[in-house]
PDB file of N, CA, C and O in Angstrom:
ATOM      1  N   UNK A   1      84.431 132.273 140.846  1.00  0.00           N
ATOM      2  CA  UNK A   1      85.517 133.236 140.981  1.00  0.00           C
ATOM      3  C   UNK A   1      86.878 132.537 140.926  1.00  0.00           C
ATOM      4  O   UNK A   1      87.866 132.912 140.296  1.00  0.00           O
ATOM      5  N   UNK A   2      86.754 131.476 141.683  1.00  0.00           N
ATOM      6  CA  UNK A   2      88.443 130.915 141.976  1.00  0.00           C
ATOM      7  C   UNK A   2      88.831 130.478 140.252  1.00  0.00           C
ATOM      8  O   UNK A   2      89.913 130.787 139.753  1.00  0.00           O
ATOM      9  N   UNK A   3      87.696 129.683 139.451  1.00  0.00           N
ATOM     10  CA  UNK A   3      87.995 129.382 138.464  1.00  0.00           C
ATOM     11  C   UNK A   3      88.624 129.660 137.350  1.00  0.00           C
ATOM     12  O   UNK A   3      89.335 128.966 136.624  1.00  0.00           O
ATOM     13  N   UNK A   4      88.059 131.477 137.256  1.00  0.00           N
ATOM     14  CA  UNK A   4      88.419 132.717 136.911  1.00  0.00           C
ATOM     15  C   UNK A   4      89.719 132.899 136.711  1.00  0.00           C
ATOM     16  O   UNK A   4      90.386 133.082 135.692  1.00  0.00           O
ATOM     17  N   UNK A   5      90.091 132.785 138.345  1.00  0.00           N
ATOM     18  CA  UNK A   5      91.414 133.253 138.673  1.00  0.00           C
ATOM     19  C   UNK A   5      92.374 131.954 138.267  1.00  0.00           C
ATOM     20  O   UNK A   5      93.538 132.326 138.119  1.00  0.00           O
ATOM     21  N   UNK A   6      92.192 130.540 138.051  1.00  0.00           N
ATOM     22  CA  UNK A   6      92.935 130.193 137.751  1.00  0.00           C
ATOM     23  C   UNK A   6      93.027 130.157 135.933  1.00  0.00           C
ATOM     24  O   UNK A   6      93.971 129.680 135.305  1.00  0.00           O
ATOM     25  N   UNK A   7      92.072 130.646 135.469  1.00  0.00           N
ATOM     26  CA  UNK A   7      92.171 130.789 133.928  1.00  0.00           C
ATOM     27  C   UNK A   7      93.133 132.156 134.070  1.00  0.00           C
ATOM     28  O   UNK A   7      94.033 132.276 133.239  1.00  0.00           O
ATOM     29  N   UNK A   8      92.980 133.143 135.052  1.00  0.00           N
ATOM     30  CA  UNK A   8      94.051 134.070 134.358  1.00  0.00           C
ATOM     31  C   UNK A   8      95.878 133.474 134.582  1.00  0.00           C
ATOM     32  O   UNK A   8      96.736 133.538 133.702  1.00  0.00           O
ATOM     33  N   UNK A   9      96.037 133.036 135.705  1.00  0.00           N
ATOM     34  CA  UNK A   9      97.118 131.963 135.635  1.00  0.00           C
ATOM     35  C   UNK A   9      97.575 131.408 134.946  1.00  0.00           C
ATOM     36  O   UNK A   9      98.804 131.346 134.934  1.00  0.00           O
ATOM     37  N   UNK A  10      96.761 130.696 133.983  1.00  0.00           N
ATOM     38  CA  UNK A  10      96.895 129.901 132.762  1.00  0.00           C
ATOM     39  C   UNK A  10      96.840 130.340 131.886  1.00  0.00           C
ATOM     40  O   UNK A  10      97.127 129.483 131.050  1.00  0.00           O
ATOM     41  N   UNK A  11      96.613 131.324 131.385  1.00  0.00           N
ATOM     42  CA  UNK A  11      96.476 132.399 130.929  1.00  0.00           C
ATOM     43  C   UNK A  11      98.249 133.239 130.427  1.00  0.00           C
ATOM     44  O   UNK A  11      98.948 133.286 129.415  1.00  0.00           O
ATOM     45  N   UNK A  12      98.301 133.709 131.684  1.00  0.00           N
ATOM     46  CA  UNK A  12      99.706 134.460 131.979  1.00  0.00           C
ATOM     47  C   UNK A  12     100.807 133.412 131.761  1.00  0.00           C
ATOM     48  O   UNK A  12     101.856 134.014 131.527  1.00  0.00           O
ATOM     49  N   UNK A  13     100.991 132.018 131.745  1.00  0.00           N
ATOM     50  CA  UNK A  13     101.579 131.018 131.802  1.00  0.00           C
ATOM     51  C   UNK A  13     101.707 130.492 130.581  1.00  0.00           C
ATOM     52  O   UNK A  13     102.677 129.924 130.078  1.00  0.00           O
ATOM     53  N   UNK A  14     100.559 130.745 130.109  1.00  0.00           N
ATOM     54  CA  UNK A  14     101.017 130.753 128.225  1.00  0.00           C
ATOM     55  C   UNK A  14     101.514 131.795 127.665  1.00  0.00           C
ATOM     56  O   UNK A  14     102.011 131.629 126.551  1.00  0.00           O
ATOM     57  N   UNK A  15     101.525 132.935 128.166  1.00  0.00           N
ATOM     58  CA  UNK A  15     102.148 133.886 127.293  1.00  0.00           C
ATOM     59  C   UNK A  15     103.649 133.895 128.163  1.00  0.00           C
ATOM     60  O   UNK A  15     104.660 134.338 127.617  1.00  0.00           O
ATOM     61  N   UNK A  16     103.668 133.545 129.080  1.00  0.00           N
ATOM     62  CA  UNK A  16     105.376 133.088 129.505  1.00  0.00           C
ATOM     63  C   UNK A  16     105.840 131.971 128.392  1.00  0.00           C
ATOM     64  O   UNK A  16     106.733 131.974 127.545  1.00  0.00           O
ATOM     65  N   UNK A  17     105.232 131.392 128.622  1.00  0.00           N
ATOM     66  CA  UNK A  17     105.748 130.099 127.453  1.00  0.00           C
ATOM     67  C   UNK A  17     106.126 130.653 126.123  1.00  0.00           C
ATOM     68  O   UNK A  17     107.246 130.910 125.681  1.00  0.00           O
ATOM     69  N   UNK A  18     105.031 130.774 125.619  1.00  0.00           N
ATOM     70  CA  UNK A  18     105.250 131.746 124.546  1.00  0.00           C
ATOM     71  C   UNK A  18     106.639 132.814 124.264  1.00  0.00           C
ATOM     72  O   UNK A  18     107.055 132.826 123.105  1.00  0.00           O
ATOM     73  N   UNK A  19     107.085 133.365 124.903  1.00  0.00           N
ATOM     74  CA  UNK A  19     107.807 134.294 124.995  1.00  0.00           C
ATOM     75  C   UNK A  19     109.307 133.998 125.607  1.00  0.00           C
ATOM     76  O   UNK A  19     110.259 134.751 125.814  1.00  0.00           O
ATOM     77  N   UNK A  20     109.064 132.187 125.868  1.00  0.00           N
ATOM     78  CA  UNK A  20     110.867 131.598 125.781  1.00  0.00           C
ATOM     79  C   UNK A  20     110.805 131.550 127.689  1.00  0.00           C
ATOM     80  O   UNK A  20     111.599 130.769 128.213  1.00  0.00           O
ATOM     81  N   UNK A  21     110.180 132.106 128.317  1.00  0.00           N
ATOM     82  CA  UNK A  21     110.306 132.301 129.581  1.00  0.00           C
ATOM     83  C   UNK A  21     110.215 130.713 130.281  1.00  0.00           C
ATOM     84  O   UNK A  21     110.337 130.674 131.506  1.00  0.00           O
ATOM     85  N   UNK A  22     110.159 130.363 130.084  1.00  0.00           N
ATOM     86  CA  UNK A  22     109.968 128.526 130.381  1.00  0.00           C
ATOM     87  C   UNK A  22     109.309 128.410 132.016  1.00  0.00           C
ATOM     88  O   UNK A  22     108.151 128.166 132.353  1.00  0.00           O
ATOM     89  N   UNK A  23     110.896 128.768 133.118  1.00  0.00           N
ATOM     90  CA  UNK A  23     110.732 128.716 134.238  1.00  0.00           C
ATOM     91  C   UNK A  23     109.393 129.623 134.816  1.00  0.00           C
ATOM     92  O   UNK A  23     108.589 129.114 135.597  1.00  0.00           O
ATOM     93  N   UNK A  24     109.317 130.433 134.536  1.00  0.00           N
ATOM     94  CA  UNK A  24     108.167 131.331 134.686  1.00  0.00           C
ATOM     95  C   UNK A  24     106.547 130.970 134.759  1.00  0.00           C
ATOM     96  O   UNK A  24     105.610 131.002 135.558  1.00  0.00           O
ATOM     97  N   UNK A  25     106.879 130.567 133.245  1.00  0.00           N
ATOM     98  CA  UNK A  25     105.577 129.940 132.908  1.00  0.00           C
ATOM     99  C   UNK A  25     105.244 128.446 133.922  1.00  0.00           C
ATOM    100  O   UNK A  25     104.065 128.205 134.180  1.00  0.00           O
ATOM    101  N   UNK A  26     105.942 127.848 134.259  1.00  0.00           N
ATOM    102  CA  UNK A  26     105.837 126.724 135.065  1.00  0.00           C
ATOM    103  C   UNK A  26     105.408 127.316 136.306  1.00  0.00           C
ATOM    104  O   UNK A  26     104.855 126.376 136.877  1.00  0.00           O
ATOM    105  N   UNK A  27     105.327 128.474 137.173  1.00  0.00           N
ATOM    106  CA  UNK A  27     105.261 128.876 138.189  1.00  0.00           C
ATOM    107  C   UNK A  27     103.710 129.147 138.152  1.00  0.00           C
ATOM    108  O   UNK A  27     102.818 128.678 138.859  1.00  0.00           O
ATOM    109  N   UNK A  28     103.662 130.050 137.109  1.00  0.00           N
ATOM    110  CA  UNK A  28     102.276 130.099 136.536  1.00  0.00           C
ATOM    111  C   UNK A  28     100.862 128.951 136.725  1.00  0.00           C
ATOM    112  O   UNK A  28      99.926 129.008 137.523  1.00  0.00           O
ATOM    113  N   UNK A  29     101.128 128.079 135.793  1.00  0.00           N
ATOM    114  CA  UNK A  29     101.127 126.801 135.638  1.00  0.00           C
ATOM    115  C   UNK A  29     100.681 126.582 137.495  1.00  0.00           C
ATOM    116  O   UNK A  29      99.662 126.996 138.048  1.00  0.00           O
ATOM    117  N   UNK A  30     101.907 125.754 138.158  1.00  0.00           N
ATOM    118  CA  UNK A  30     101.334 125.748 139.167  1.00  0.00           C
ATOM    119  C   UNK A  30     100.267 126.533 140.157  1.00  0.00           C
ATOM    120  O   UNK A  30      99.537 126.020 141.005  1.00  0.00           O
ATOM    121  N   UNK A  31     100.375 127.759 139.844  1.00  0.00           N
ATOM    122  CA  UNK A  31      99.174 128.673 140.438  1.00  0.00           C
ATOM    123  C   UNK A  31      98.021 128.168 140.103  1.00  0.00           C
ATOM    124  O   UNK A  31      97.147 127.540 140.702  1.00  0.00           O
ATOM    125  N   UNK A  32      98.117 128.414 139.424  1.00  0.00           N
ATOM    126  CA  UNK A  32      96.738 127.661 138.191  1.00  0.00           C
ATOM    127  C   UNK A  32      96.427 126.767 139.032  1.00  0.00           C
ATOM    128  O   UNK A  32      95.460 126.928 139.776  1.00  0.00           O
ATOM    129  N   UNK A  33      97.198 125.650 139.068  1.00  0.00           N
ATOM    130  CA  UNK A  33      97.121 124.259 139.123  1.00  0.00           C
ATOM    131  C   UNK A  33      96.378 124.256 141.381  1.00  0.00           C
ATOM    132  O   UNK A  33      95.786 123.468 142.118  1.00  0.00           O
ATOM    133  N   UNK A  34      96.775 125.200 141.448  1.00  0.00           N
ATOM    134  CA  UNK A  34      96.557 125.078 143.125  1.00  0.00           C
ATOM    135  C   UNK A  34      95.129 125.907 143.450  1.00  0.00           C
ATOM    136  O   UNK A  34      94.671 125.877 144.592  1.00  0.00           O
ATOM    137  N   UNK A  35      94.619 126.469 142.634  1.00  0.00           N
ATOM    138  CA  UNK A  35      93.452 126.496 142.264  1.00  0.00           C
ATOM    139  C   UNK A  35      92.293 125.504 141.909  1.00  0.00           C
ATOM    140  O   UNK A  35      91.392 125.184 142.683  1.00  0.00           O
ATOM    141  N   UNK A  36      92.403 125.202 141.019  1.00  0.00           N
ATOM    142  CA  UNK A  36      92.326 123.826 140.240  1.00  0.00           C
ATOM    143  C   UNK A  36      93.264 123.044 139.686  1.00  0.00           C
ATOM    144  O   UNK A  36      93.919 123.023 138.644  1.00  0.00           O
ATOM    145  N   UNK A  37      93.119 122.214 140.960  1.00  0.00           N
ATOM    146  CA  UNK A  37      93.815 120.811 140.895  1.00  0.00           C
ATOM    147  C   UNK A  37      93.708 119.584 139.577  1.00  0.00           C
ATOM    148  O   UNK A  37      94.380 118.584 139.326  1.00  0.00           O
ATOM    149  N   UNK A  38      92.452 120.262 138.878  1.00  0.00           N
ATOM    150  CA  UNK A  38      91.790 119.026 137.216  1.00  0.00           C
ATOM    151  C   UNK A  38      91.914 119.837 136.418  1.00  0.00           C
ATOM    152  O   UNK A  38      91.133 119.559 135.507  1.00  0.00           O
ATOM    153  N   UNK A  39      92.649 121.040 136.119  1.00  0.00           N
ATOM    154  CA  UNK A  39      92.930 121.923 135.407  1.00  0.00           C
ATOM    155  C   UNK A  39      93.880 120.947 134.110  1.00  0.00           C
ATOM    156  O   UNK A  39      95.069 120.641 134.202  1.00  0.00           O
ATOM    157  N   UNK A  40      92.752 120.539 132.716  1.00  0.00           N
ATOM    158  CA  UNK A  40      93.896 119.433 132.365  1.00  0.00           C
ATOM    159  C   UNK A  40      94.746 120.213 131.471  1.00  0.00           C
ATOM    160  O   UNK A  40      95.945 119.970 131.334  1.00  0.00           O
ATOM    161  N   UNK A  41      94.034 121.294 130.768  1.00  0.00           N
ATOM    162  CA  UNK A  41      94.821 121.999 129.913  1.00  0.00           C
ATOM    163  C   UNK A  41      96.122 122.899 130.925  1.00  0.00           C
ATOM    164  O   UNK A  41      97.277 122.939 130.501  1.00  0.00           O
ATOM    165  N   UNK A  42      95.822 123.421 131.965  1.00  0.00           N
ATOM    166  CA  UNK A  42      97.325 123.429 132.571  1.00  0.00           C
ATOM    167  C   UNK A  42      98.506 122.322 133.148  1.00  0.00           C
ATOM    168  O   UNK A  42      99.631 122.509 133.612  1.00  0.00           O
ATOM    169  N   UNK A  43      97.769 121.179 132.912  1.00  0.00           N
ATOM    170  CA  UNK A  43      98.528 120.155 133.696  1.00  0.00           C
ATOM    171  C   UNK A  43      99.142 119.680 132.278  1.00  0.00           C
ATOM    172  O   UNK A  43     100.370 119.708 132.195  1.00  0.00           O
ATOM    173  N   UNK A  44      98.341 119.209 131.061  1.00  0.00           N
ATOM    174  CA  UNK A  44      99.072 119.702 129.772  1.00  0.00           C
ATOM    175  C   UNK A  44     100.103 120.521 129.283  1.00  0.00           C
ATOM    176  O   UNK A  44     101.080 119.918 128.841  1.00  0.00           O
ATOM    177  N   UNK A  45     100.125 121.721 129.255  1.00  0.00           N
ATOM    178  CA  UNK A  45     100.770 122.618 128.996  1.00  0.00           C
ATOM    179  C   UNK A  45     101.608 122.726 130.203  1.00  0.00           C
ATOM    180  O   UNK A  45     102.709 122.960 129.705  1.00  0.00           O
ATOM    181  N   UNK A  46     101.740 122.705 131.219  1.00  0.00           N
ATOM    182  CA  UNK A  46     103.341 122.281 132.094  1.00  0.00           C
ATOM    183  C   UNK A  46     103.983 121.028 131.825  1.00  0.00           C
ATOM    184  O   UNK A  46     105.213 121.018 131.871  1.00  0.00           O
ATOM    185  N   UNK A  47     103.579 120.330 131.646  1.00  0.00           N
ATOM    186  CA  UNK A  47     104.214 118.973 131.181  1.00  0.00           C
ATOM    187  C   UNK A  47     104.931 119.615 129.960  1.00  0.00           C
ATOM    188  O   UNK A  47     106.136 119.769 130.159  1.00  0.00           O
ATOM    189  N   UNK A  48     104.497 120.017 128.779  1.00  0.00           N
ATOM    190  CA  UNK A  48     105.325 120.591 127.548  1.00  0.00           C
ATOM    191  C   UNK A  48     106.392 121.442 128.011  1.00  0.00           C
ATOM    192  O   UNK A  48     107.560 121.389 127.627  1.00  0.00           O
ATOM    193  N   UNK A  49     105.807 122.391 129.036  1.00  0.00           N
ATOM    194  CA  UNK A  49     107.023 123.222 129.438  1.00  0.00           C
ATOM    195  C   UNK A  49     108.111 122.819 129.814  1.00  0.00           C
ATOM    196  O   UNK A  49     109.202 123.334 129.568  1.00  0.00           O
ATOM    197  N   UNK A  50     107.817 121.540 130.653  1.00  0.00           N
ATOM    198  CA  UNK A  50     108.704 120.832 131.726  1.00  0.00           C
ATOM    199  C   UNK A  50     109.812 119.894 130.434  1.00  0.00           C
ATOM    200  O   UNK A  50     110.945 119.416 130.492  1.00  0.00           O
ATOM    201  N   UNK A  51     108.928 119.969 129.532  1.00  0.00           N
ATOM    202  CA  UNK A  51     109.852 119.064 128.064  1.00  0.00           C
ATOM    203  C   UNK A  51     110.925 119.787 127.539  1.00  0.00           C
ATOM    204  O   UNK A  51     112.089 119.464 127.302  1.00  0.00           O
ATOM    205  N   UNK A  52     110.303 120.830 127.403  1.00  0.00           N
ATOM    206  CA  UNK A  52     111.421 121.897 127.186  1.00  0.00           C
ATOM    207  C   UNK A  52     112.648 121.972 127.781  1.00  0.00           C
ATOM    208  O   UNK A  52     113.643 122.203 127.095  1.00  0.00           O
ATOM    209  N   UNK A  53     112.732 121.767 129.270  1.00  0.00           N
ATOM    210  CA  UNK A  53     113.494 122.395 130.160  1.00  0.00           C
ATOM    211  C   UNK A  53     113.907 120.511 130.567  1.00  0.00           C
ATOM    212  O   UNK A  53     114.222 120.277 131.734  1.00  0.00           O
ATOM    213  N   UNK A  54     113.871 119.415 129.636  1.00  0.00           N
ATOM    214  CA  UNK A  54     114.708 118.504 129.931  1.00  0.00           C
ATOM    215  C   UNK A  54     113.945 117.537 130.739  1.00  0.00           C
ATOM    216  O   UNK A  54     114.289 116.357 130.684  1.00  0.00           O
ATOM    217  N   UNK A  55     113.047 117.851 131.412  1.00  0.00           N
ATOM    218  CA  UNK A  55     113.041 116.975 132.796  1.00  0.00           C
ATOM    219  C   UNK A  55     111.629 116.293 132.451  1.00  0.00           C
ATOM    220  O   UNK A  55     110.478 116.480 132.843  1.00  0.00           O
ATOM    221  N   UNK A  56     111.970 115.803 131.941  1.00  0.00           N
ATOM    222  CA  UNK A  56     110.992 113.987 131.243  1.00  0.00           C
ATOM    223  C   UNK A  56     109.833 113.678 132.045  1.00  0.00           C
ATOM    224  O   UNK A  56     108.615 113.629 131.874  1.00  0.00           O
ATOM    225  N   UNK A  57     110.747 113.465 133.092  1.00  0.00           N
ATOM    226  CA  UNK A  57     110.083 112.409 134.362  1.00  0.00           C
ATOM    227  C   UNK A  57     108.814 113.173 134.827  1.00  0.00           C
ATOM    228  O   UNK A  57     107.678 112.708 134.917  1.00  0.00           O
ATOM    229  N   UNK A  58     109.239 114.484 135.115  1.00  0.00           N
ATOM    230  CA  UNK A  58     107.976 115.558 135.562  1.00  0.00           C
ATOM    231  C   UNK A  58     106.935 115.734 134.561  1.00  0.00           C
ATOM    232  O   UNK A  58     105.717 115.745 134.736  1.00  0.00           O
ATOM    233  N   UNK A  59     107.691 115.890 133.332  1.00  0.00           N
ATOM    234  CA  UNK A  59     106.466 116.216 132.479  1.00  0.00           C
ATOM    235  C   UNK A  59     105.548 114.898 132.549  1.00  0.00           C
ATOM    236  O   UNK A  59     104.411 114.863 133.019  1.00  0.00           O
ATOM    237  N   UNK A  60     106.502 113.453 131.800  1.00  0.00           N
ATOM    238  CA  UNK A  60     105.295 112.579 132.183  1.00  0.00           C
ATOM    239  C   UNK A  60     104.099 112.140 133.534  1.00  0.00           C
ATOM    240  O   UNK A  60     103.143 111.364 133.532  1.00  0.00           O
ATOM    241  N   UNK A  61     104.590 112.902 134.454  1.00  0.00           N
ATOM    242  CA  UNK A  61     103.398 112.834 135.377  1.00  0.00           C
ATOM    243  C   UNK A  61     102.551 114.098 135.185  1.00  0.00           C
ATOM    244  O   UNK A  61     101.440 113.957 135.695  1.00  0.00           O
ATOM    245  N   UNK A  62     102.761 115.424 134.540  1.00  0.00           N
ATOM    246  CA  UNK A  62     101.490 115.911 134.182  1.00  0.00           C
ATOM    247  C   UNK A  62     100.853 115.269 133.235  1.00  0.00           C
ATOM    248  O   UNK A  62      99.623 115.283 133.279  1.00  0.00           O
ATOM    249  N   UNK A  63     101.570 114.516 132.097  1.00  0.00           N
ATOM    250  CA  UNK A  63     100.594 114.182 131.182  1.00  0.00           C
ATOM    251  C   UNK A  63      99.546 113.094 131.440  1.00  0.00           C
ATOM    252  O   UNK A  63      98.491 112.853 130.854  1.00  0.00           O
ATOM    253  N   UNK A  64     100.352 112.295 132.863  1.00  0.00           N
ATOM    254  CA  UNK A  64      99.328 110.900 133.826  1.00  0.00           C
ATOM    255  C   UNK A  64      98.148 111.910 134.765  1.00  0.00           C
ATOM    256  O   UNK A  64      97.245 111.414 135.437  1.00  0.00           O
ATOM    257  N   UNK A  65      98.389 113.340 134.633  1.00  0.00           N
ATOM    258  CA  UNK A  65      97.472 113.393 135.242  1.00  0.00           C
ATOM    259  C   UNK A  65      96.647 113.870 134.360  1.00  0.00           C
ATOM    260  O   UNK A  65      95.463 113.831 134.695  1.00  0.00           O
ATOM    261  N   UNK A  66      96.862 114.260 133.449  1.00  0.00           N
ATOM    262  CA  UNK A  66      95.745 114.548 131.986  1.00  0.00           C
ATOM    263  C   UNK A  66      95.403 113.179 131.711  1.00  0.00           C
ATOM    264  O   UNK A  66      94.229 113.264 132.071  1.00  0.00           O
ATOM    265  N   UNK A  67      95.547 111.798 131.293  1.00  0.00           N
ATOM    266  CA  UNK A  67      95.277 110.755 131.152  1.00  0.00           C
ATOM    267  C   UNK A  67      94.369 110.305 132.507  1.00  0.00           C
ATOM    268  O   UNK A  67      93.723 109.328 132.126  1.00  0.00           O
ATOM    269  N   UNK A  68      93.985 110.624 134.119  1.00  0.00           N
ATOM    270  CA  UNK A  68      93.500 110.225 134.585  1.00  0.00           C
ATOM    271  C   UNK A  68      92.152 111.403 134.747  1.00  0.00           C
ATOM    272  O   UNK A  68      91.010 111.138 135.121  1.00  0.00           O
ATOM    273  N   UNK A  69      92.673 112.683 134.361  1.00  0.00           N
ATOM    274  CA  UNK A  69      91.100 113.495 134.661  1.00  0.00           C
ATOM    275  C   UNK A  69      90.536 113.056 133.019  1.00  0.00           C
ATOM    276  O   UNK A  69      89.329 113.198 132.829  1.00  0.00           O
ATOM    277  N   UNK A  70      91.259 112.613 132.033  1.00  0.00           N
ATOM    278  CA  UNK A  70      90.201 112.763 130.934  1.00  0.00           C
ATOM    279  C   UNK A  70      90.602 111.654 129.909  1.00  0.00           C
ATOM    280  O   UNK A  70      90.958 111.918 128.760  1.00  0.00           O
ATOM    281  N   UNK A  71      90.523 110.500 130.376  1.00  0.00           N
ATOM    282  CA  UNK A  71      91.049 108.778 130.081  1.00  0.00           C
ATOM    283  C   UNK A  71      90.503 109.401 128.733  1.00  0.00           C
ATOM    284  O   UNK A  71      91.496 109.476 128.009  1.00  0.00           O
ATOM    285  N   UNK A  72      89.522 109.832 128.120  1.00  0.00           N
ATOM    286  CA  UNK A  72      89.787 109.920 126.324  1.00  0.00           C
ATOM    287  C   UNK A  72      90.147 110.992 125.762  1.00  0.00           C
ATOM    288  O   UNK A  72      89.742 111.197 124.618  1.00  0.00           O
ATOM    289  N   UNK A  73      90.895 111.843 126.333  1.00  0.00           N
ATOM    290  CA  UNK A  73      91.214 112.722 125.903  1.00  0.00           C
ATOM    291  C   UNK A  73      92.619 112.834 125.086  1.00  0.00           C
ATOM    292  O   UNK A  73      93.504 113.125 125.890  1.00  0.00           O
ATOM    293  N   UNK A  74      93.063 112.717 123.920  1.00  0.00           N
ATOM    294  CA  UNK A  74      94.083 113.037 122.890  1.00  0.00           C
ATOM    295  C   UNK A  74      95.219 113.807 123.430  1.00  0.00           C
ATOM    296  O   UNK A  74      96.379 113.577 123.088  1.00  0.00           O
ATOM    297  N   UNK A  75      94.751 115.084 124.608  1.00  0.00           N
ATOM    298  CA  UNK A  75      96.345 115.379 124.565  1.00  0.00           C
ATOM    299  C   UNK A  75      97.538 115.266 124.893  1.00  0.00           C
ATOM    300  O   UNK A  75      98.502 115.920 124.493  1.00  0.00           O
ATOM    301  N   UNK A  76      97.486 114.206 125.828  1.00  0.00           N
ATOM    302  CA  UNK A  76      98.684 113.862 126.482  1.00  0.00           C
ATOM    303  C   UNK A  76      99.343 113.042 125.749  1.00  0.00           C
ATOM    304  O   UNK A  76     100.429 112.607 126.131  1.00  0.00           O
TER     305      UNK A  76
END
C-alpha cells in the first residue's frame, strides 16, 4: 500500500514538473521520497527539478543518492 501511495506522489510530481510548476513538483517529490526513502527514480527526478530552479548543490546530492541505491545505474 505505502508503495502505491508513494508512486502516486511521484506520479503527481511529474506532472507538476511537466507543467513548469517546479516548486510544487519538488514537494511532491519529497512525499514520495518520505515514503520511500530508495525511491531512485524520485530522488532522480528532484535532483532535475532542483537543476532547474538553480540550486546545484541539492540536486547533486539526489543524484549521490541515486549513485548509492543503484552504483550501476546510468541515471544520475
Amino acid at each position: 500500500m505505502a508503495i502505491k501511495e508513494a508512486e502516486m506522489f511521484y506520479k503527481q510530481a511529474m506532472s507538476f514538473l511537466e507543467q513548469g510548476k517546479v516548486d510544487k513538483s519538488i514537494e511532491f517529490f519529497d512525499s514520495a521520497l518520505e515514503i520511500d526513502k530508495e525511491y531512485v527514480s524520485a530522488w532522480n527526478d528532484k535532483g532535475v527539478a532542483l537543476m532547474e530552479l538553480g540550486k546545484y548543490q541539492d540536486a547533486l546530492n539526489c543524484f549521490e543518492h541515486v549513485v548509492r541505491l543503484e552504483p550501476g545505474d546510468n541515471m544520475a
